[in-house]
N, C-alpha and C positions, 0 to 999 in steps of 0.2 A: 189167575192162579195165585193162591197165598203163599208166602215163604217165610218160611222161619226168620224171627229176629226183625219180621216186619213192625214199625212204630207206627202206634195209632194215635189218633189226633187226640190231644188233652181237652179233658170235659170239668170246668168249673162248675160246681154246686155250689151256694148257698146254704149256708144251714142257719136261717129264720126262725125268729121263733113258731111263726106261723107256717112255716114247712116243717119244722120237728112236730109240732103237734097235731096237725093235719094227716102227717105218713103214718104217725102211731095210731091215730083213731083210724085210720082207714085199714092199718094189718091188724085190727083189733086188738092191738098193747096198751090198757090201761094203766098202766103203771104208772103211778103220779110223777116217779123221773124225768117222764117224757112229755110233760104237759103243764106241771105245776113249778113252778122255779122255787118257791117256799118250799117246798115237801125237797127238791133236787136236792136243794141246801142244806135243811136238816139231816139228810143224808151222808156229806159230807163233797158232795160236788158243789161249782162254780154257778152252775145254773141244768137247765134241762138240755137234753141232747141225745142225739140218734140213737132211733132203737136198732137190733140186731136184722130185724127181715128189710127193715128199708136200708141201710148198711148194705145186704145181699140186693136187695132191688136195684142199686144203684150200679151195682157190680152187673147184674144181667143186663141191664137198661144200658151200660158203658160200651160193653160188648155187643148189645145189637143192633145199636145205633148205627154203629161199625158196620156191621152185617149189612147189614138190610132186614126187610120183613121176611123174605125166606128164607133165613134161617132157622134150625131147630135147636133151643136149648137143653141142649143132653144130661148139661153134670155141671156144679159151681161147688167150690171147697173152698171157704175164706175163713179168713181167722181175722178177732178184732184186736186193735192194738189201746193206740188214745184214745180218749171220749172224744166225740165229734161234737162239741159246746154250740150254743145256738148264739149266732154274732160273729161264727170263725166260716171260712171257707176249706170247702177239699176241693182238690184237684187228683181228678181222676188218670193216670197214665196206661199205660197197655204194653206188654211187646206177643208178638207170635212166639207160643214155645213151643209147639208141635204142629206141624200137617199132616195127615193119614188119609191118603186118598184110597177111597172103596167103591164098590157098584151104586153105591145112592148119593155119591158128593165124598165132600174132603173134608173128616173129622178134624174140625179147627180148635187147638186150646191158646189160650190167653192167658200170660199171667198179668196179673190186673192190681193194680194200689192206688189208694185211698190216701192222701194225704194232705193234714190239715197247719195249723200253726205249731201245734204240738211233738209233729211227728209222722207218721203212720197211723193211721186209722183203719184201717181195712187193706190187707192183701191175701192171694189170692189166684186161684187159676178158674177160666170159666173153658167147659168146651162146647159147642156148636157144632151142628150138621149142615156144610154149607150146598147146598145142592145145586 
């Protein structure tokens, strides 16, 4: 059984330049930001750095890790903070902020954050169908 306020084990990412640019061509984000460090720059960033759906991926991926594979992901609401720069690390944290036990499992939410050398990068709540 899950209990509120329960702490989930911290997950370090990498953010590579060859994982920022890999995650973006694969959620089809061509945006030179996230690929080109020349174009990042003339833009007025440090270099290239996390797009917004692997940002969320990484938030689903935190949480289900957690889970396991039978869980169902219901609903994620995050908002971004810093740029996640390619060279820096995030560390992912969790707490349990709601259980709601019903006939098909226990609606489980997460608040979930992202944080790199900067700051906050991503927080957030994920919920899950734990069955």
């Amino acid at each position: 059984m899950t209990r509120v306020g329960e702490v989930l084990p911290e997950l370090v990412i990498e953010a590579s330049v060859r994982n920022i640019v890999a995650t973006a061509i694969a959620s089809r984000d061509y945006q030179d930001v996230h690929h080109d460090i020349a174009s990042a720059q003339e833009r007025g960033s440090k270099t290239i750095f996390t797009n917004i759906l692997t940002s969320n991926g990484y938030c689903l991926r935190y949480v289900t890790d957690w889970t396991g594979p039978e869980a169902v992901v219901k609903r994620a609401s995050i908002r971004l903070g810093v740029p996640n720069y390619a060279g820096d690390t995030m560390t992912m944290t969790g707490t349990v902020d709601a259980v709601d036990p019903g006939p098909d499992g226990e609606l489980v939410t997460v608040a979930v954050r992202g944080r790199n050398s900067l700051g906050d990068h991503v927080t957030g709540t994920v919920t899950v169908l734990l069955r």
